[in-house]
Short mmCIF file of the C-alpha atoms (twelve columns), coordinates in Angstrom:
data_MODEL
# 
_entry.id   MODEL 
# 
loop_
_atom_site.group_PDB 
_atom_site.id 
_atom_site.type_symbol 
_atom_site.label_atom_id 
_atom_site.label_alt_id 
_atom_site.label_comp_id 
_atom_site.label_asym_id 
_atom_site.label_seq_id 
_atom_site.Cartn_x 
_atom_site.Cartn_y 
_atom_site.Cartn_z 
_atom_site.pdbx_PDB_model_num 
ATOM 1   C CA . UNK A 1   142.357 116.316 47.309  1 
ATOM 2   C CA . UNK A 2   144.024 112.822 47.441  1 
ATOM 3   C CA . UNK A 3   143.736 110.375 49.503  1 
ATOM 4   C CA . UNK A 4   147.756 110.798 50.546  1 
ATOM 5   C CA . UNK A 5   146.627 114.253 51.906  1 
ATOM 6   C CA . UNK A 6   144.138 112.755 54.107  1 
ATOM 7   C CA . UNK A 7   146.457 110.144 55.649  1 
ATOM 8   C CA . UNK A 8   149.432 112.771 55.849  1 
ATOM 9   C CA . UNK A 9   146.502 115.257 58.090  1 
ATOM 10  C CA . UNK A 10  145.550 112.520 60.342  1 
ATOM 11  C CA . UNK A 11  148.724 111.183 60.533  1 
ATOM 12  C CA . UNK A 12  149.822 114.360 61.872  1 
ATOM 13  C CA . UNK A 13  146.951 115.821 64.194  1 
ATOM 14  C CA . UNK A 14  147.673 111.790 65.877  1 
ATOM 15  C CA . UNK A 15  151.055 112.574 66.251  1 
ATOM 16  C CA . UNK A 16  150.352 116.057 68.146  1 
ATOM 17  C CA . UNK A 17  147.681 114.643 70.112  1 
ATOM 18  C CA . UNK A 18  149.950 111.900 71.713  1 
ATOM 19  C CA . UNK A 19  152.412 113.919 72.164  1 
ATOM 20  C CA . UNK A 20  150.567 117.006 74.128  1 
ATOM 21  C CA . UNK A 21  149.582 115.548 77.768  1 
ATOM 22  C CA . UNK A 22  146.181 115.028 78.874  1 
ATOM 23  C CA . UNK A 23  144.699 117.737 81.222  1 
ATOM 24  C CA . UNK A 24  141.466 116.914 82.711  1 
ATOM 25  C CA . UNK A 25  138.840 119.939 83.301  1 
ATOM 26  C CA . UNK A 26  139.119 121.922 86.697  1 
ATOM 27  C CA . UNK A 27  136.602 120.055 88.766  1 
ATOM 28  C CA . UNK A 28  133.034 122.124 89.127  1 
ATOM 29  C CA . UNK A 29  132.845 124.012 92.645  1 
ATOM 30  C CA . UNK A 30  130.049 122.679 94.785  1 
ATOM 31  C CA . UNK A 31  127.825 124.801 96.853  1 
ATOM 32  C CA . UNK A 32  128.110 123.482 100.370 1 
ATOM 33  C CA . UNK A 33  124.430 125.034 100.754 1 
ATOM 34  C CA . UNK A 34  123.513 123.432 97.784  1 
ATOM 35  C CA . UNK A 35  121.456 119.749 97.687  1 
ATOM 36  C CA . UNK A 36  123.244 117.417 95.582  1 
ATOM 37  C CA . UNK A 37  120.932 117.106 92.167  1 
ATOM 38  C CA . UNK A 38  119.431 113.290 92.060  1 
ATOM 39  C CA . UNK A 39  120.514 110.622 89.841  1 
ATOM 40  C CA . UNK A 40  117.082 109.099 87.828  1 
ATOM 41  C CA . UNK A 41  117.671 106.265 89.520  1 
ATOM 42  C CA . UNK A 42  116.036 108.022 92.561  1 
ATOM 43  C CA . UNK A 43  112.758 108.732 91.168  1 
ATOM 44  C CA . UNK A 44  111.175 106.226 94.121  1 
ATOM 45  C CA . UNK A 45  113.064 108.128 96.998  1 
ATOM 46  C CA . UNK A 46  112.857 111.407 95.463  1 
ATOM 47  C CA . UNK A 47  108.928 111.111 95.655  1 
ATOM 48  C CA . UNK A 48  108.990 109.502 99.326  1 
ATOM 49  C CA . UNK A 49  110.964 112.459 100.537 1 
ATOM 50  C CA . UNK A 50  108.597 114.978 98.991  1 
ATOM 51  C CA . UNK A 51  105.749 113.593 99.525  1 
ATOM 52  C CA . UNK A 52  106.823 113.162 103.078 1 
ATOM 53  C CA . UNK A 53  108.611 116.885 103.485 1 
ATOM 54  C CA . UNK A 54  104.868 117.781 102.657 1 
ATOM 55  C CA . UNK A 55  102.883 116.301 105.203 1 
ATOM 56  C CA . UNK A 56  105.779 116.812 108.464 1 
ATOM 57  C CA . UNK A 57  105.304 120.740 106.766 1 
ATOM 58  C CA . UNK A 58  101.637 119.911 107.245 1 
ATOM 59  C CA . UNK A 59  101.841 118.808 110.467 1 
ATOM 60  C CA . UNK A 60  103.485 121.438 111.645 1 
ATOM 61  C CA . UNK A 61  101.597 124.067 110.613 1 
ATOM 62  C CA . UNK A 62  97.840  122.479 110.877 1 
ATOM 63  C CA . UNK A 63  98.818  120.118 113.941 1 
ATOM 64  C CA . UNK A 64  94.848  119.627 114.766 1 
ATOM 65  C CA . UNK A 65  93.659  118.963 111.747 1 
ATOM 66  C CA . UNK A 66  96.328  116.590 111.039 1 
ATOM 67  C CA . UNK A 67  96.356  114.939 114.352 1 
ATOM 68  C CA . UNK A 68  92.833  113.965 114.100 1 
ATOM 69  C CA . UNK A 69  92.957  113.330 110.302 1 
ATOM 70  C CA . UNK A 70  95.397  110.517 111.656 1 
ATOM 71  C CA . UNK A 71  93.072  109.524 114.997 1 
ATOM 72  C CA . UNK A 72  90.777  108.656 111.698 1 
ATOM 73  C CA . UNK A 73  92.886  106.810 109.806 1 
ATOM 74  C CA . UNK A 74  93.768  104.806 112.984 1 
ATOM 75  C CA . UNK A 75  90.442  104.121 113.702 1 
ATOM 76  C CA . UNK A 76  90.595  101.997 109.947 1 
ATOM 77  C CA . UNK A 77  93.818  100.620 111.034 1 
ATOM 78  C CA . UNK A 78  93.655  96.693  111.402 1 
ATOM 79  C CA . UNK A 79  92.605  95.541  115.010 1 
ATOM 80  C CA . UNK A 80  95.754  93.282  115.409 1 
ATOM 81  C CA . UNK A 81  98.238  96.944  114.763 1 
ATOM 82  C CA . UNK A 82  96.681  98.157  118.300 1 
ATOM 83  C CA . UNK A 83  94.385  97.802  120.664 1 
ATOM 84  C CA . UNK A 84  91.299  99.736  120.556 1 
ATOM 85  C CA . UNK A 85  90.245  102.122 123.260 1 
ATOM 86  C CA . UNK A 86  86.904  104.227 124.373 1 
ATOM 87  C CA . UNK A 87  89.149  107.648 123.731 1 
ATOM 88  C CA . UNK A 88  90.230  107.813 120.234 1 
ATOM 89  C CA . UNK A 89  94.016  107.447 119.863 1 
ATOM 90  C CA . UNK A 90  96.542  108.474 117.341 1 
ATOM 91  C CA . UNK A 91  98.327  104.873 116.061 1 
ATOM 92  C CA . UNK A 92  99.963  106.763 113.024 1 
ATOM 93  C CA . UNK A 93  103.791 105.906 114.017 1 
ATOM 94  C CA . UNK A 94  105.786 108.612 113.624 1 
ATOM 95  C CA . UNK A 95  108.861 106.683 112.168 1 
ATOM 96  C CA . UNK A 96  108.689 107.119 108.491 1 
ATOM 97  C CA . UNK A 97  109.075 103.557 107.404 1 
ATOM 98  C CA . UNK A 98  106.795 102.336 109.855 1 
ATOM 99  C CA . UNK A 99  104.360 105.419 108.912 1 
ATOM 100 C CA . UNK A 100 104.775 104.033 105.618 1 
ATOM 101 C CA . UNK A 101 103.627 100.506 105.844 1 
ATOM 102 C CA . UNK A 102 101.039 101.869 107.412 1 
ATOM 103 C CA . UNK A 103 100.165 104.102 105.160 1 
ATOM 104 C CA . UNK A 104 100.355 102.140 102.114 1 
ATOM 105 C CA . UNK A 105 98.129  99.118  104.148 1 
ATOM 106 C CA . UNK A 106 95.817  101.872 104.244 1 
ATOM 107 C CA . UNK A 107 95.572  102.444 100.818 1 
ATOM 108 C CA . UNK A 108 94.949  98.910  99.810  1 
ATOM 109 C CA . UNK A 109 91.616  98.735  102.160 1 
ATOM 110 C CA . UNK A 110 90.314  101.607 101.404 1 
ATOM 111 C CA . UNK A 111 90.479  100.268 97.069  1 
ATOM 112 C CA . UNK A 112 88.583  96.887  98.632  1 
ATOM 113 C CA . UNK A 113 86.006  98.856  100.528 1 
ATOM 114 C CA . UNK A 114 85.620  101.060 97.662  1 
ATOM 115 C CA . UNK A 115 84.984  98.015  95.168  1 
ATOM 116 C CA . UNK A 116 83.297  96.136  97.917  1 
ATOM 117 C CA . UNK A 117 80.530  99.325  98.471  1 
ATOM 118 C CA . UNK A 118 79.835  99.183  94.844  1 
ATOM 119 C CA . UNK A 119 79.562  96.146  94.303  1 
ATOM 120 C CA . UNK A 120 76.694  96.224  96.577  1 
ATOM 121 C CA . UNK A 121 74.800  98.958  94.886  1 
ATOM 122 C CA . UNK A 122 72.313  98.544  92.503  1 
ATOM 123 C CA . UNK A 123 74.629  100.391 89.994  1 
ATOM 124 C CA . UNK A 124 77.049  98.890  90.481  1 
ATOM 125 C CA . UNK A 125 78.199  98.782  86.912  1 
ATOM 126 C CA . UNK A 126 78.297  103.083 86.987  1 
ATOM 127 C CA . UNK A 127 79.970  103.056 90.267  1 
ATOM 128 C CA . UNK A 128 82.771  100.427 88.612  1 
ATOM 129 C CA . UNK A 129 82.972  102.826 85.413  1 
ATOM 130 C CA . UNK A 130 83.726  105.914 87.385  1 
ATOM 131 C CA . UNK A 131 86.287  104.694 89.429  1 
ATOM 132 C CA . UNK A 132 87.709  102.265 87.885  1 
ATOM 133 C CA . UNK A 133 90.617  103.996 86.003  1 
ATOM 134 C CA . UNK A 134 91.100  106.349 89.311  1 
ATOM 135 C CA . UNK A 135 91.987  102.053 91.129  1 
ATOM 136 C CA . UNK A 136 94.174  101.379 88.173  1 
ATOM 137 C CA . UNK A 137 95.927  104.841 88.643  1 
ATOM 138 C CA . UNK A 138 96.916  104.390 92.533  1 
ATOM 139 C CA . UNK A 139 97.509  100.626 92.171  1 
ATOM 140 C CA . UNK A 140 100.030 101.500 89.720  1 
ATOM 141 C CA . UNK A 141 101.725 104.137 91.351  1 
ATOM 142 C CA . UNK A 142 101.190 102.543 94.909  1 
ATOM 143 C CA . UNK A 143 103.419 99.198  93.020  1 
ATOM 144 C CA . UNK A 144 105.998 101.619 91.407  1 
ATOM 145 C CA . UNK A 145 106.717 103.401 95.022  1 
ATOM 146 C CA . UNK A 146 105.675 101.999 98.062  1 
ATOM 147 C CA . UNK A 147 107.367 104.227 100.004 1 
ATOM 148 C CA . UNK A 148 105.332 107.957 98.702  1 
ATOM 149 C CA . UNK A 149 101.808 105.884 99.730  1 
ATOM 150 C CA . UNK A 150 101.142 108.631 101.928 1 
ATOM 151 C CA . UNK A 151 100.029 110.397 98.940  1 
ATOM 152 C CA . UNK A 152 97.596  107.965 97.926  1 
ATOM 153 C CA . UNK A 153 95.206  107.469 101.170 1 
ATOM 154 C CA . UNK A 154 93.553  110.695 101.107 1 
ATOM 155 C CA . UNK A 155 92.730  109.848 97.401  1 
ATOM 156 C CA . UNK A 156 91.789  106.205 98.414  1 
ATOM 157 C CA . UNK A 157 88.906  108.034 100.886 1 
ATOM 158 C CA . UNK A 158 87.923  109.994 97.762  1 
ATOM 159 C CA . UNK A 159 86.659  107.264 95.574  1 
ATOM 160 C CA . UNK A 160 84.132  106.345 98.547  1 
ATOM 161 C CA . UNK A 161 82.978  109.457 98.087  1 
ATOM 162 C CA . UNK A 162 82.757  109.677 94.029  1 
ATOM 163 C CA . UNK A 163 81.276  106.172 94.167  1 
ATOM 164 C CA . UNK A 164 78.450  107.612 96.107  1 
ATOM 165 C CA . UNK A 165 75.854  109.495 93.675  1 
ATOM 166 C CA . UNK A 166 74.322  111.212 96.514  1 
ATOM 167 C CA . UNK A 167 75.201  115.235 96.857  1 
ATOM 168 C CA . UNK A 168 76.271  115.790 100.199 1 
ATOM 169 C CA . UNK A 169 75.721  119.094 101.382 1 
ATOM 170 C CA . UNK A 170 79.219  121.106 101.665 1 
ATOM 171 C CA . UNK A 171 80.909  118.904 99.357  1 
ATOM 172 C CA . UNK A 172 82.644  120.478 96.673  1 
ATOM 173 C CA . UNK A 173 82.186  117.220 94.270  1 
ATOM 174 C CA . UNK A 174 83.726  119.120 91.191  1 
ATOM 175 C CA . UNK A 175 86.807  119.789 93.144  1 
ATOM 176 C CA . UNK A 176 87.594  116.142 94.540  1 
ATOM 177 C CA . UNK A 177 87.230  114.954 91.100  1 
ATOM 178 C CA . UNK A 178 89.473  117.654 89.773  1 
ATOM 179 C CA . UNK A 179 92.027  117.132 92.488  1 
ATOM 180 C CA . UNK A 180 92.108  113.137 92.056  1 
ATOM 181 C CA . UNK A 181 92.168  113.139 87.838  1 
ATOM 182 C CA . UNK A 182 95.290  115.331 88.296  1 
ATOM 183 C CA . UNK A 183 96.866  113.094 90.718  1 
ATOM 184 C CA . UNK A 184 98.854  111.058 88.342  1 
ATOM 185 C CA . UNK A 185 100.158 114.511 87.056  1 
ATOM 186 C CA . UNK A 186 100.831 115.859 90.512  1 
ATOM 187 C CA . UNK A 187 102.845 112.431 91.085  1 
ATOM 188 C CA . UNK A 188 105.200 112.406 87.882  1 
ATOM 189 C CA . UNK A 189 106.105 116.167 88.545  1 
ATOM 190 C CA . UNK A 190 109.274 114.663 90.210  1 
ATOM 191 C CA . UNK A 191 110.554 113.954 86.909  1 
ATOM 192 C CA . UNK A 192 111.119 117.753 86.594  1 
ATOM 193 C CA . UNK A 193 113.922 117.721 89.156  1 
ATOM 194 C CA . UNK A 194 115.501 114.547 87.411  1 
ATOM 195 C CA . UNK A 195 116.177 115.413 84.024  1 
ATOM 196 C CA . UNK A 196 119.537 114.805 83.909  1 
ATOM 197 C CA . UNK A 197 120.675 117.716 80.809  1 
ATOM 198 C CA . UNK A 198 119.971 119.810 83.631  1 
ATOM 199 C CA . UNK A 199 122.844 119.125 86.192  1 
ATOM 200 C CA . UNK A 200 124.388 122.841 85.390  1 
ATOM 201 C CA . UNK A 201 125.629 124.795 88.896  1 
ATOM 202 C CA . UNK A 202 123.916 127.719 87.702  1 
ATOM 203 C CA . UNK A 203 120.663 126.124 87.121  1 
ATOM 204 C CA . UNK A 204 120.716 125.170 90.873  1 
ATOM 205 C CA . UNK A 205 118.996 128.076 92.236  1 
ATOM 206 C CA . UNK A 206 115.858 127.387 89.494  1 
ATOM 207 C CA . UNK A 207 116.153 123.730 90.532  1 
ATOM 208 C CA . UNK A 208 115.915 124.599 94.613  1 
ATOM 209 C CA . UNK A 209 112.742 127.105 93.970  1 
ATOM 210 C CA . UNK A 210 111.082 124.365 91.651  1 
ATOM 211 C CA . UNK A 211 111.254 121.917 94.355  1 
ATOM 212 C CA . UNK A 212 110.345 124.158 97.292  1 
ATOM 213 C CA . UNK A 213 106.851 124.922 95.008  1 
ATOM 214 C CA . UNK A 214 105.879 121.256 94.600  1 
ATOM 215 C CA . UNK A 215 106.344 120.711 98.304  1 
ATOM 216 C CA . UNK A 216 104.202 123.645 98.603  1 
ATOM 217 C CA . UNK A 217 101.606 122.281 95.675  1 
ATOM 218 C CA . UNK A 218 101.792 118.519 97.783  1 
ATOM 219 C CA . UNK A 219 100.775 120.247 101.342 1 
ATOM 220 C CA . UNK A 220 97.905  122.062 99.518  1 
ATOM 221 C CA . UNK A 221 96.818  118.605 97.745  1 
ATOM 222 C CA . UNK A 222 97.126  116.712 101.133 1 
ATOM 223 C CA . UNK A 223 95.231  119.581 103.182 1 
ATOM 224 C CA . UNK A 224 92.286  119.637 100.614 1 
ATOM 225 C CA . UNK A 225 91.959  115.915 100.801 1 
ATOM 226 C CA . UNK A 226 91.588  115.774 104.769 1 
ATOM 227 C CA . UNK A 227 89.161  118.426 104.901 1 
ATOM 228 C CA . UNK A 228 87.454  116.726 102.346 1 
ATOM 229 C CA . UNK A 229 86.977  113.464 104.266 1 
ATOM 230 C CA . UNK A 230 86.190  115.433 107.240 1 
ATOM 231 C CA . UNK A 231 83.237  116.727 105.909 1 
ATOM 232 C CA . UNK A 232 82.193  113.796 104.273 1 
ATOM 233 C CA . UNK A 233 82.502  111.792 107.198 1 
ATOM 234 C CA . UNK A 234 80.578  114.225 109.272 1 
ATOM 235 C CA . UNK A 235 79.413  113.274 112.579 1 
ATOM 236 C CA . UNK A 236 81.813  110.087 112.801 1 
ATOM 237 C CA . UNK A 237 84.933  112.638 111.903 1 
ATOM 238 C CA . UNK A 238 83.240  115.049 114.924 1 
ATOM 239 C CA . UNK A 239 84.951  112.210 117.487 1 
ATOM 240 C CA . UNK A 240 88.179  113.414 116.316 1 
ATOM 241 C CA . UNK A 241 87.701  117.098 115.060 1 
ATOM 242 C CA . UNK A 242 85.135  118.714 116.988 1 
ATOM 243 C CA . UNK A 243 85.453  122.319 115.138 1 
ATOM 244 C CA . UNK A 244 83.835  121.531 112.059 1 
ATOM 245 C CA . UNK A 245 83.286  125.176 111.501 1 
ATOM 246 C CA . UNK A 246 86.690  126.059 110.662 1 
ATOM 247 C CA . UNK A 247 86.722  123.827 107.279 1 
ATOM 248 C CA . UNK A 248 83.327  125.799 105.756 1 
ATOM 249 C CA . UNK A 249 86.060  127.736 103.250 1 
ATOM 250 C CA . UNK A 250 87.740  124.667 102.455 1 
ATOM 251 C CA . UNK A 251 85.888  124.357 98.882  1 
ATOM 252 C CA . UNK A 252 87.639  127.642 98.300  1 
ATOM 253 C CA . UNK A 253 90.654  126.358 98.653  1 
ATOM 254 C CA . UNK A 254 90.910  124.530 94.850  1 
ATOM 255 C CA . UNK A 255 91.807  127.805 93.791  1 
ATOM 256 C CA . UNK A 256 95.150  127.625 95.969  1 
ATOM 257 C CA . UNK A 257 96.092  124.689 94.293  1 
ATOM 258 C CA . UNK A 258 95.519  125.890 91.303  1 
ATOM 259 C CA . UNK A 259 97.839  128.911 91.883  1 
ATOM 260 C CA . UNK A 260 100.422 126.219 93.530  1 
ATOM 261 C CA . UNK A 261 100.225 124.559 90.167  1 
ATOM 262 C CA . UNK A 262 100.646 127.456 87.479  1 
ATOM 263 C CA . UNK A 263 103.978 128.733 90.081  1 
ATOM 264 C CA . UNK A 264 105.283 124.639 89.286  1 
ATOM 265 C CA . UNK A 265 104.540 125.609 85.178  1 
ATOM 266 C CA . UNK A 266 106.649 128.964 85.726  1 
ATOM 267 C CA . UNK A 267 109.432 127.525 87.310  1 
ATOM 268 C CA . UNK A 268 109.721 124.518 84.815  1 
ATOM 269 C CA . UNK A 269 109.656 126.687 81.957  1 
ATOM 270 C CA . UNK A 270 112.501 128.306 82.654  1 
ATOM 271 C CA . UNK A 271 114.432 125.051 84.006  1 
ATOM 272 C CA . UNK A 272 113.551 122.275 81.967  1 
ATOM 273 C CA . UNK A 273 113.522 120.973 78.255  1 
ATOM 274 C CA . UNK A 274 110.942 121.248 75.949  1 
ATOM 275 C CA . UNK A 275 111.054 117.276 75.711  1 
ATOM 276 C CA . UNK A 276 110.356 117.376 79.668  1 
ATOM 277 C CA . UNK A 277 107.874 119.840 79.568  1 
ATOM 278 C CA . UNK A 278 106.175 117.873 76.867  1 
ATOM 279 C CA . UNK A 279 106.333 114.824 78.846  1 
ATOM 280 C CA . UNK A 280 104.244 116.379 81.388  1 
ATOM 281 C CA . UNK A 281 101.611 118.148 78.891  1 
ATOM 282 C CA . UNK A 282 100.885 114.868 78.020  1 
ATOM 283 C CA . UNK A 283 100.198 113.639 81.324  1 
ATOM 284 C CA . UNK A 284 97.576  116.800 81.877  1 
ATOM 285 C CA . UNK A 285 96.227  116.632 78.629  1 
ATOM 286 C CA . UNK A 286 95.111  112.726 79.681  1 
ATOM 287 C CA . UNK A 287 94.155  114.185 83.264  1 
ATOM 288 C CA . UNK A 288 91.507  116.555 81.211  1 
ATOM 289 C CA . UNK A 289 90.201  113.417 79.351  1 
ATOM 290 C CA . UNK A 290 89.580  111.636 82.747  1 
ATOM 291 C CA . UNK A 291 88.253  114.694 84.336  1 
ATOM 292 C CA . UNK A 292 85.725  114.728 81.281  1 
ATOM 293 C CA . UNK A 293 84.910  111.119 81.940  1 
ATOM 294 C CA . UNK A 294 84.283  111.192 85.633  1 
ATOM 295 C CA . UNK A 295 82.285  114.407 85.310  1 
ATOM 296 C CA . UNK A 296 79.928  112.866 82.826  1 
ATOM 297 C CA . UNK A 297 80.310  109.695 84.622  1 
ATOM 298 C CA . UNK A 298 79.019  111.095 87.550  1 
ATOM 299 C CA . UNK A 299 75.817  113.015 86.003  1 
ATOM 300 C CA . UNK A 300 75.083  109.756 84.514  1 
ATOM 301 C CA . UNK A 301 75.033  107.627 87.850  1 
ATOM 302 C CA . UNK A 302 73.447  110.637 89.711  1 
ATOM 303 C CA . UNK A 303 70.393  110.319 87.253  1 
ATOM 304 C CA . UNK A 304 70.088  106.284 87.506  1 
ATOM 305 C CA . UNK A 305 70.524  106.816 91.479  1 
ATOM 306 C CA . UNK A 306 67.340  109.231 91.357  1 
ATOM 307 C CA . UNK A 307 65.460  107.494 88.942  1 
ATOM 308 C CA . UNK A 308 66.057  104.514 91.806  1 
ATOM 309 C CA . UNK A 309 64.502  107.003 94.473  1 
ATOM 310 C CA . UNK A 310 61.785  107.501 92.466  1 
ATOM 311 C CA . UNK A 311 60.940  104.027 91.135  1 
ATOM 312 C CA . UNK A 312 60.681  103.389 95.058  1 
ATOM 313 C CA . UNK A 313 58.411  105.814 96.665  1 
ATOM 314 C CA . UNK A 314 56.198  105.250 93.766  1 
ATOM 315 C CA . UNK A 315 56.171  101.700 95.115  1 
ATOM 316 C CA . UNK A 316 56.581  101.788 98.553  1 
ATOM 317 C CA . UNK A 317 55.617  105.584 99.814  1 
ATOM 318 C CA . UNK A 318 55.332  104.740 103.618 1 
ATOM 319 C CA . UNK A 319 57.921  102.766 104.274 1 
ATOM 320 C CA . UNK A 320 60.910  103.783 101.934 1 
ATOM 321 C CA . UNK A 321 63.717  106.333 103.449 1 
ATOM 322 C CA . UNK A 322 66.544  107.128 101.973 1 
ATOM 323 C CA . UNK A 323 69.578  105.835 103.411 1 
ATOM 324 C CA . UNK A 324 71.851  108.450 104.851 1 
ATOM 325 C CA . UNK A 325 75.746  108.524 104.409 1 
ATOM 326 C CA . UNK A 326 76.279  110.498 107.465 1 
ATOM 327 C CA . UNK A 327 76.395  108.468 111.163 1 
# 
């Protein structure tokens, strides 16, 4: 065809355009019931109000272990934020800004304890190696959104207790360190509710259910890491909790989160992208790699820690006893 043609064809479907009037779409119903879907530009607040949804659920639901899981974490609060008393006293505010300053003060003391206590050991280069990309993790994410930190303390608590080589009876090692490798994964699965090719009415209902199981996934995560430190802490966490006996199933429960986890996968698969879902493979696929590494980590600083022991009752039988974690 010539070139004429082609002028004459656009010459005309310009001509019809201008002179048909504009009509802009009908304007898509909105579910009064419905939550409006987030903008990425909310990934920060989106977290915080998860994150936080979680532990109110949590608090409503297992009020005494979460009131004295917060009498503990007031007892590390700094002096100057209250003033100390014979009873212990919960100084958690319950404002949620305040609760997060708090919160993410928390966090930063218990990374300088943690790299403080092993920089006093006498393997001190293991205890760096173990949990050193677990510090970069949290720092990172603790930077990026300030306002989620209550995520992070629990897992701040749990380095103390990777960085120490000695097996605590009760303690479920294999599940802390499975439950803090996957944090990072458990604290990008926001980006599943963000993805913006999914802003479709009908896709609402998926989006609602994924959201309500991540909550659900994020009070599991938080309840496992305060029983966790409660048994850990033994006889100093007795103060606040004096029921021990009710957490001897709590190593049990890393199978609930488990099953939290695999109801996220479900959900996602049906409501986001491939490109999404890949995005967060990734992230687990590098969470496997670190669980790897702190396992073998772990075996390796166990086995310099007894070979320690040994070296020293060989040396000093009478007067050596082994130092005790527990108060």
């Amino acid at each position: 065809m010539s070139r004429r043609w082609f002028k004459k064809f656009f010459s005309k479907v310009r001509k019809s355009d201008s002179a048909s009037p504009h009509v802009s779409p009908p304007p898509t119903p909105v579910s009064q019931s419905s939550k409006p879907l987030p903008t990425p530009t909310s990934t920060a607040n989106l977290k915080q109000r998860l994150w936080n949804e979680a532990y109110d659920n949590l608090k409503r639901s297992e009020s005494e272990i979460v009131e004295a899981y917060e009498k503990f974490l007031s007892d590390r609060l700094p002096s100057d934020s209250h003033t100390p008393t014979a009873t212990p006293k919960n100084h958690i505010k319950p404002d949620p800004e305040e609760r997060r300053r708090q919160m993410e003060g928390l966090v930063q003391a218990g990374l300088q304890k943690t790299e403080k206590d092993a920089a006093s050991k006498q393997t001190m280069s293991d205890v760096i190696r173990v949990i050193s990309p677990l510090k970069e993790v949290i720092g990172r994410a603790v930077q990026a959104a300030p306002e989620a930190a209550i995520a992070w303390v629990g897992v701040s608590f749990a380095l103390e207790i990777l960085a120490n080589p000695v097996t605590e009876s009760g303690i479920n090692r294999d599940g802390i360190t499975y439950v803090v490798s996957k944090m990072n994964w458990y604290w990008n699965l926001v980006d599943l509710l963000l993805e913006p090719t999914r802003a479709d009415p009908h896709l609402e209902g998926l989006r609602v259910e994924l959201e309500k199981h991540i909550v659900e996934l994020y009070q599991k995560l938080l309840l496992y890491q305060m029983k966790c430190i409660f048994l850990y802490y033994g006889s100093r966490i007795a103060v606040f909790f004096r029921d021990l006996l009710k957490l001897d199933d709590w190593a049990g429960k890393i199978d609930t989160i488990k099953a939290a986890e695999a109801a996220v996968r479900s959900d996602s698969e049906q409501y986001n992208s491939q490109e999404t879902r890949r995005h967060l493979q990734v992230l687990e696929n590098t969470a496997e790699k670190m669980l790897d590494q702190l396992q073998l980590g772990y075996k390796e600083l166990q086995e310099v820690t007894v070979a320690v022991k040994h070296q020293t009752t060989r040396h000093f039988p009478s007067t050596y006893r082994p130092a005790s974690t527990h108060c």
